[in-house]
C-alpha positions as CSV (number, residue, x, y, z in Angstrom):
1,X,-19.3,9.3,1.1
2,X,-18.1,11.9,3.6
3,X,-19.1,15.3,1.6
4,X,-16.4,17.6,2.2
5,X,-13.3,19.2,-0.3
6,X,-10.8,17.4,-1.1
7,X,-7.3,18.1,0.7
8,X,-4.6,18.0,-2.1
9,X,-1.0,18.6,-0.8
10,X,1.4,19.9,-3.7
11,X,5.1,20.3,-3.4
12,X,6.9,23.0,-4.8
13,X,9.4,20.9,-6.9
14,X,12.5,22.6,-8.1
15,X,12.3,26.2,-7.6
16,X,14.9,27.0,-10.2
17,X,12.2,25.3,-12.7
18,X,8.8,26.2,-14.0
19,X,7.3,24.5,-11.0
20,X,6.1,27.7,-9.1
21,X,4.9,29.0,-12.5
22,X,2.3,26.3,-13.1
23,X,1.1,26.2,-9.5
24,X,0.4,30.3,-9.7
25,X,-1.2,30.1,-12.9
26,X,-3.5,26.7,-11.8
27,X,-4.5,28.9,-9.1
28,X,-4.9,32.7,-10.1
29,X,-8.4,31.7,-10.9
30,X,-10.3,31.1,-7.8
31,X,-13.4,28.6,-9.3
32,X,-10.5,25.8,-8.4
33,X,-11.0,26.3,-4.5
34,X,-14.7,24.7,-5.5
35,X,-13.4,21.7,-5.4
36,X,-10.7,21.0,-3.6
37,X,-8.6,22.3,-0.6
38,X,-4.8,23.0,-1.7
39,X,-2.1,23.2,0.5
40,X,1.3,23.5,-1.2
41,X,4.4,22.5,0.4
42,X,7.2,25.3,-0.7
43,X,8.7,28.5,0.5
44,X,6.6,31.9,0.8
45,X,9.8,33.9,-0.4
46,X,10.1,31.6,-3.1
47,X,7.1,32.1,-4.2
48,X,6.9,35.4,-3.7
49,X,10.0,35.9,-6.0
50,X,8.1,34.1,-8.9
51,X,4.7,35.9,-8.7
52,X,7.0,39.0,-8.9
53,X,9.1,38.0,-12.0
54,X,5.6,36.5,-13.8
55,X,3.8,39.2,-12.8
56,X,0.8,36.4,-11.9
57,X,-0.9,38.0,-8.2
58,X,-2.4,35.4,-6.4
59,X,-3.4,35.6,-2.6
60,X,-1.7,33.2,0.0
61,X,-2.7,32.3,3.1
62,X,0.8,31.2,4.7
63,X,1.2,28.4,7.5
64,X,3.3,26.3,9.5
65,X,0.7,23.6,10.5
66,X,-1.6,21.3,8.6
67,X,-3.6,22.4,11.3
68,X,-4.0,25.8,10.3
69,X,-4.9,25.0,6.5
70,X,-8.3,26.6,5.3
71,X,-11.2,25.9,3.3
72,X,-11.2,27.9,0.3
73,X,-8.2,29.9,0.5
74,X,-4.8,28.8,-1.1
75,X,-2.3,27.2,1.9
76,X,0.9,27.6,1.4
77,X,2.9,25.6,4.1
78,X,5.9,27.6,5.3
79,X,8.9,24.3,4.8
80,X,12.1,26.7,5.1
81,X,10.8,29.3,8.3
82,X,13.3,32.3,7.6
83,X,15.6,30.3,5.9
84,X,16.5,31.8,2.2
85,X,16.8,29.9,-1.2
86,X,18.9,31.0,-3.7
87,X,17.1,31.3,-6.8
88,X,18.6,31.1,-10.3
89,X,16.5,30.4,-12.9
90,X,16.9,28.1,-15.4
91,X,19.8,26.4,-13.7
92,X,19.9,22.8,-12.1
93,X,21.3,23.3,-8.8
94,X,22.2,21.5,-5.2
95,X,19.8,24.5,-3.8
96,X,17.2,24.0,-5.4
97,X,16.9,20.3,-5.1
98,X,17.6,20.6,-1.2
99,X,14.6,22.7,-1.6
100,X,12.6,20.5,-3.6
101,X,13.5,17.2,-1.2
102,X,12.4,19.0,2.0
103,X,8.9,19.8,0.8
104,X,8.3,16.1,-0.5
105,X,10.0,14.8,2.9
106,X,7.6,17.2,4.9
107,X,4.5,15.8,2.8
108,X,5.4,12.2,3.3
109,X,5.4,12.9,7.5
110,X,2.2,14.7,7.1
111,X,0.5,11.9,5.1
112,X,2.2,9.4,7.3
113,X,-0.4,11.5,9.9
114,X,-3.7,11.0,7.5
115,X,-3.7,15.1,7.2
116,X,-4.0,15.7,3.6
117,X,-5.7,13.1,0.7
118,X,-3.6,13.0,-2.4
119,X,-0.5,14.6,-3.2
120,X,0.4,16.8,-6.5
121,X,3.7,17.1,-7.7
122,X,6.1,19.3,-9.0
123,X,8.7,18.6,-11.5
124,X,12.3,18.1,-9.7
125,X,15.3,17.4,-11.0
126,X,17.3,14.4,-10.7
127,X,20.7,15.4,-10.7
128,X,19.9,18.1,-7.9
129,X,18.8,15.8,-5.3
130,X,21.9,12.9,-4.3
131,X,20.5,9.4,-4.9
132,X,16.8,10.5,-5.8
133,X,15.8,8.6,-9.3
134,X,12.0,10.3,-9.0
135,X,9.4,10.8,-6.9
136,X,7.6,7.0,-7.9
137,X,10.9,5.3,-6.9
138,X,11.4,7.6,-4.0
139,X,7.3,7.1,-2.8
140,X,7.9,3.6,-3.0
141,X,10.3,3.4,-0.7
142,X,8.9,5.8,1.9
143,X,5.3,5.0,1.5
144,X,5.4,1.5,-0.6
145,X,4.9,-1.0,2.6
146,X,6.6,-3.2,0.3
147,X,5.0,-2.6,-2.8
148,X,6.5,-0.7,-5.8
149,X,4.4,1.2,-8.1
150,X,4.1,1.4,-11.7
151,X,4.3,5.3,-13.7
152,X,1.1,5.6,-15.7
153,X,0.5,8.6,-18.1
154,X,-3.1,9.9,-18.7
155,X,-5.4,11.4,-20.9
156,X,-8.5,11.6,-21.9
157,X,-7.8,9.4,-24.9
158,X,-4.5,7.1,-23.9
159,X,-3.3,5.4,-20.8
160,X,0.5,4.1,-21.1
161,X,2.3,2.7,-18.5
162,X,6.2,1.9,-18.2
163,X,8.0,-1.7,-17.0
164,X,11.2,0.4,-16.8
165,X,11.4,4.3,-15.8
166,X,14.5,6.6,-15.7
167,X,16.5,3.5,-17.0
168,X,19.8,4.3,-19.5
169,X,18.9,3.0,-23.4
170,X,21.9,0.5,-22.5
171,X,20.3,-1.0,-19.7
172,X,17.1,-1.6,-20.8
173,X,17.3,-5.2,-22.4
174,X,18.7,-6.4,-19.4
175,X,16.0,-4.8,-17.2
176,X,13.0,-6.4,-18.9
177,X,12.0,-9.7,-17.7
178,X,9.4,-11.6,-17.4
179,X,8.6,-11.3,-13.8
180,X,8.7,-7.6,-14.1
181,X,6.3,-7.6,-17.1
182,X,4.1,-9.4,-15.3
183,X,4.0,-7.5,-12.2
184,X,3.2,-4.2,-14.2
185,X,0.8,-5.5,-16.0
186,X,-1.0,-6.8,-12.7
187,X,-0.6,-3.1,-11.0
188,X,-1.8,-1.4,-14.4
189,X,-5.0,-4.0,-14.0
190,X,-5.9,-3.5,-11.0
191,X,-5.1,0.7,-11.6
192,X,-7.9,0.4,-14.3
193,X,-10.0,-1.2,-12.2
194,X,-10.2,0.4,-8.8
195,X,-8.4,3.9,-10.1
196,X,-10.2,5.0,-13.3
197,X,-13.2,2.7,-13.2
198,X,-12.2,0.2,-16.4
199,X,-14.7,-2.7,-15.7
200,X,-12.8,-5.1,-18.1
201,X,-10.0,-3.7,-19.2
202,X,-7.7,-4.6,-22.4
203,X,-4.2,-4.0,-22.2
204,X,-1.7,-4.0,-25.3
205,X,1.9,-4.7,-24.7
206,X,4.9,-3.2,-26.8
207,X,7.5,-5.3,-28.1
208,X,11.1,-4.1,-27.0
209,X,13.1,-4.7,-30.6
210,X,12.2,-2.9,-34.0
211,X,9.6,-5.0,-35.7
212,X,8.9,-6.9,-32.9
213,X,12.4,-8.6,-33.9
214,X,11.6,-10.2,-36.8
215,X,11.9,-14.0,-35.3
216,X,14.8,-13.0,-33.0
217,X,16.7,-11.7,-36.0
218,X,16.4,-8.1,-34.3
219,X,16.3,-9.6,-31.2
220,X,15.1,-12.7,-28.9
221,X,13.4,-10.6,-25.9
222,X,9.8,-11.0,-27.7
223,X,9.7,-14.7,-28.2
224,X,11.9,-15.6,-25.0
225,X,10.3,-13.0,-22.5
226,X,7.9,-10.7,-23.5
227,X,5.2,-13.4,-25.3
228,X,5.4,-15.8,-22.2
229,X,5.0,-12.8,-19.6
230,X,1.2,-12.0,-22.2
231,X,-0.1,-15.7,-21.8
232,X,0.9,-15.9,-18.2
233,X,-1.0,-12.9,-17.8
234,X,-3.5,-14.3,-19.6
235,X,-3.9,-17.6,-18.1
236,X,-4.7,-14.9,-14.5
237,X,-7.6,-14.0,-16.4
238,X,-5.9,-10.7,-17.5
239,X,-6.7,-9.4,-21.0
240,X,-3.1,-8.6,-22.5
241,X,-2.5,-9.0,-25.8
242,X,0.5,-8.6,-27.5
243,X,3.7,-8.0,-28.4
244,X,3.2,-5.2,-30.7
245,X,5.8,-3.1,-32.4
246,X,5.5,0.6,-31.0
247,X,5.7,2.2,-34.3
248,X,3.3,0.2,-36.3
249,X,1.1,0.6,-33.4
250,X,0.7,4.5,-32.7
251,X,0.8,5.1,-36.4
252,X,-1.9,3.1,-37.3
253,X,-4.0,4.4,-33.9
254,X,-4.3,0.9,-32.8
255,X,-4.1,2.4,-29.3
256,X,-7.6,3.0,-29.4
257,X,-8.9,0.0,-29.5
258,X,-7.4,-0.9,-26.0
259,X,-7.7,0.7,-22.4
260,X,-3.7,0.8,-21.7
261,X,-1.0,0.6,-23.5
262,X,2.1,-1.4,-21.7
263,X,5.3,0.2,-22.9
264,X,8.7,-1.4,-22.5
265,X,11.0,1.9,-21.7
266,X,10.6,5.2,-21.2
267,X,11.1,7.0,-24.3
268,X,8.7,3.8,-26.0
269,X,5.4,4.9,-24.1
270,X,6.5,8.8,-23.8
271,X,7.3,10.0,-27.1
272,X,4.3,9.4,-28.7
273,X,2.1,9.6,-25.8
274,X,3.4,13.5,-25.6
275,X,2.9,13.6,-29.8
276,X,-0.2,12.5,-29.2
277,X,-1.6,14.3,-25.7
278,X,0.1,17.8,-25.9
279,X,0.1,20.1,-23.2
280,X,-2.4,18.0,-21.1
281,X,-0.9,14.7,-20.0
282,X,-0.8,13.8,-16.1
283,X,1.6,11.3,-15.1
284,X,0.3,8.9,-12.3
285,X,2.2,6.2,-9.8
286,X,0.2,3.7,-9.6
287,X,-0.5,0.5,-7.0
288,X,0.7,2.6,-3.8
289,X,-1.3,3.6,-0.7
290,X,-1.0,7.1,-1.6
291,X,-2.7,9.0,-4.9
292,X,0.3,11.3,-6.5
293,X,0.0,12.9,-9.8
294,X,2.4,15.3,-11.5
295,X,2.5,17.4,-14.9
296,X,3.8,15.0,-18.0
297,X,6.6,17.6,-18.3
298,X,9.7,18.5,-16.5
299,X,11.6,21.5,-15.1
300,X,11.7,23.0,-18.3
301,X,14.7,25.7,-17.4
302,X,14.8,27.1,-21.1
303,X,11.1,28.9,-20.7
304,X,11.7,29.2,-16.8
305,X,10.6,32.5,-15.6
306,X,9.8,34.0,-18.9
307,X,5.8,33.2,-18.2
308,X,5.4,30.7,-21.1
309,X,5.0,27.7,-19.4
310,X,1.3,25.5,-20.1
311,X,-0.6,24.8,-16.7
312,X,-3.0,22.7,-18.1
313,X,-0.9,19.6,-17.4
314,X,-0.6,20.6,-13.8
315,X,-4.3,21.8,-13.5
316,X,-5.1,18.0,-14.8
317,X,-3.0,16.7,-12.7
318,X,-4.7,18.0,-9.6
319,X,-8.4,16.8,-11.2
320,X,-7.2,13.7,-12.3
321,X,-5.9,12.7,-8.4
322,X,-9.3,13.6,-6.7
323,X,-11.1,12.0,-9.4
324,X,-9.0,8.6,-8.2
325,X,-9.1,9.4,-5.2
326,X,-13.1,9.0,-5.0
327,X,-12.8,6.4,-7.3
328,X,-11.2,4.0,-4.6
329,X,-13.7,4.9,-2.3
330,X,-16.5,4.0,-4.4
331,X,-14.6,0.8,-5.0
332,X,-13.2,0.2,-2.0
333,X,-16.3,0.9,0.1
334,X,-18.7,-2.1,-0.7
335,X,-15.7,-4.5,0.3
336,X,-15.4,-2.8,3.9
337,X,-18.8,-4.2,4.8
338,X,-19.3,-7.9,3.0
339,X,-22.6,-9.7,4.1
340,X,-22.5,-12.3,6.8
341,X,-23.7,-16.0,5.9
342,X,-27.0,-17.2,6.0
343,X,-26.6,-19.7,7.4
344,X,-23.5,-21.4,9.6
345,X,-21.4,-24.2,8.3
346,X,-21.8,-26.6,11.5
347,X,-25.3,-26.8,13.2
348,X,-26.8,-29.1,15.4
349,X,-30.5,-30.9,14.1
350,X,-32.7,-28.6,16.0
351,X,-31.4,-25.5,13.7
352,X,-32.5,-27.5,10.5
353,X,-35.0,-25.9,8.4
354,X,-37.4,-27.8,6.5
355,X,-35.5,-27.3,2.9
356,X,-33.7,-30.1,4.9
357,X,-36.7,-32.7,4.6
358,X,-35.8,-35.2,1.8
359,X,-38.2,-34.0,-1.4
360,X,-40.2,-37.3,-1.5
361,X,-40.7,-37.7,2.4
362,X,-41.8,-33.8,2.3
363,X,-44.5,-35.3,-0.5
364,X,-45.9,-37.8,1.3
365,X,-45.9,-35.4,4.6
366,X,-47.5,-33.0,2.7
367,X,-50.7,-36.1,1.3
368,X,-50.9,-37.3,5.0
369,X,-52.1,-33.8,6.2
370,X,-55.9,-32.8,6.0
371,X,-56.8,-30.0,4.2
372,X,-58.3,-27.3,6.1
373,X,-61.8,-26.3,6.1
């Protein structure tokens, strides 16, 4: 493996949020350079204005060009040039989510050029930013090649993933098929596998309906869709086992006895994932070319700018990305160079080696030779 540091790109997220508060805190301690190269994709006046308000003093090295990024120093890659952003804290705003879309479209092109290796993620806003439904819808569509990508959260003791993300309650039931189960359940495989080194892994899927709806009193989705999407699954050679019914399940910690958790909505898998994880969950898209991480939390305007926000999630989120990202090197790299065959499938008699010779012939050539002297 090539030994050099990591490049991790970060974008700035909404700058009305506690995005800029994380990434100063993650690195006001310099031991982080150690291991990794950050460049993060935002607004030197920005940031400027946040270290002022937090009273946090950490040393930039400002840029324009991936080119000019350093080794142990903190880039920050100049998006804006003079331009201003109107900061108000704590508020959702058209600003700030201009802001926040032009970093994450500036990352995209630079990864598009193979200049950084994993990307790290700010909270933005959804309402700020027209037709943006988050950054795993809007990386699949820019960096996808066709694939979409399943939201995985992580920690050190649970792995959920979601079959439907920033969906409305009232869409749900009609979101969850069977297809869909099934493709998430392949990408959260193969993520176990090839991202966080599960050899066999064992996945439990949710139920959608209360008490796993009680013979379709509650509900049909579990005996119509949900129970033939597990043995199809199974039947690929996939361990999923399931439907279970969420509360039953986290309440009696029968999470631990599986290495992902299939959830069926968003509130299913991150309610008690956060109950369970606080303050240090990372929140990964899955099954696209590119590794991107992010903080389990949001913008969180009410503490914004009043330096009480938790980096840890962010900090996390930053190991968590290079650890995948050597991961799928070390897995990828002993497919890159198969062995050849020993021998070729059509030969001519001369190429015939005497494991050829009929076993009874090679007896009797073997009784018809004199022995040496």
């Amino acid at each position: 493996m090539e030994n050099r540091k990591v490049r991790v790109a970060i974008t700035h997220g909404d700058t009305n949020g506690v995005g800029y508060e994380v990434i100063l805190k993650t690195f006001e301690s310099p031991e982080i350079l150690e291991l990794c190269t950050p460049i993060i994709y935002g607004s030197p006046k920005v940031a400027a204005y946040h270290a002022k308000a937090l009273g946090i003093e950490v040393q930039f090295s400002i840029i324009n060009d991936m080119s000019e990024a350093q080794d142990n120093r903190v880039n920050l890659l100049n998006c804006f040039g003079e331009e201003d952003i109107k900061v108000e804290l704590g508020v959702a705003a058209p600003e700030a989510g201009v802001a926040a879309q032009k970093a994450i479209d500036r990352a995209i092109e630079d990864y598009r050029k193979g200049l950084f290796d994993v990307l790290v993620t700010a909270p933005v806003c959804k309402n700020s930013i027209k037709g943006f439904n988050g950054h795993a819808a809007y990386l699949s569509q820019r960096l996808g090649e066709g694939k979409n990508g399943v939201t995985i959260l992580l920690s050190n003791d649970l792995r959920v993933a979601l079959v439907t993300n920033n969906v409305a309650i009232k869409d749900v039931a009609e979101s969850i098929t069977k297809v869909k189960i099934v493709e998430k359940a392949q990408l959260l495989h193969q993520a176990l596998k090839r991202d966080l080194r599960v050899n066999n892994p064992r996945i439990a899927v949710l139920a959608l309906n209360p008490r796993c709806g009680e013979d379709g009193v509650l509900g049909d989705e579990e005996q119509e869709i949900i129970s033939p999407a597990v043995k199809e699954l199974a039947e690929q050679g996939i361990q999923a086992f399931g439907p279970y019914a969420a509360d039953d399940f986290f309440s009696s910690a029968s999470y631990m006895r599986f290495d992902a958790v299939l959830a069926m909505y968003h509130d299913q898998g991150l309610a008690p994932f956060k109950s369970l994880t606080p303050g240090d969950g990372v929140r990964y898209t899955a099954g696209l070319p590119i590794v991107r991480t992010a903080p389990a939390h949001g913008m969180q305007y009410d503490i914004a700018g009043k330096n009480k926000a938790d980096e840890r999630s962010f900090r996390h989120a930053i190991f968590d990305a290079i650890d995948i990202w050597r991961n799928r090197k070390d897995y990828d790299e002993p497919m890159g160079n198969p062995l050849p065959k020993l021998y070729h499938e059509k030969r001519d008699d001369s190429e015939k080696v005497r494991f050829s010779t009929p076993r009874k012939d090679f007896k009797k050539q073997q009784d018809e030779t004199p022995a040496e002297e």
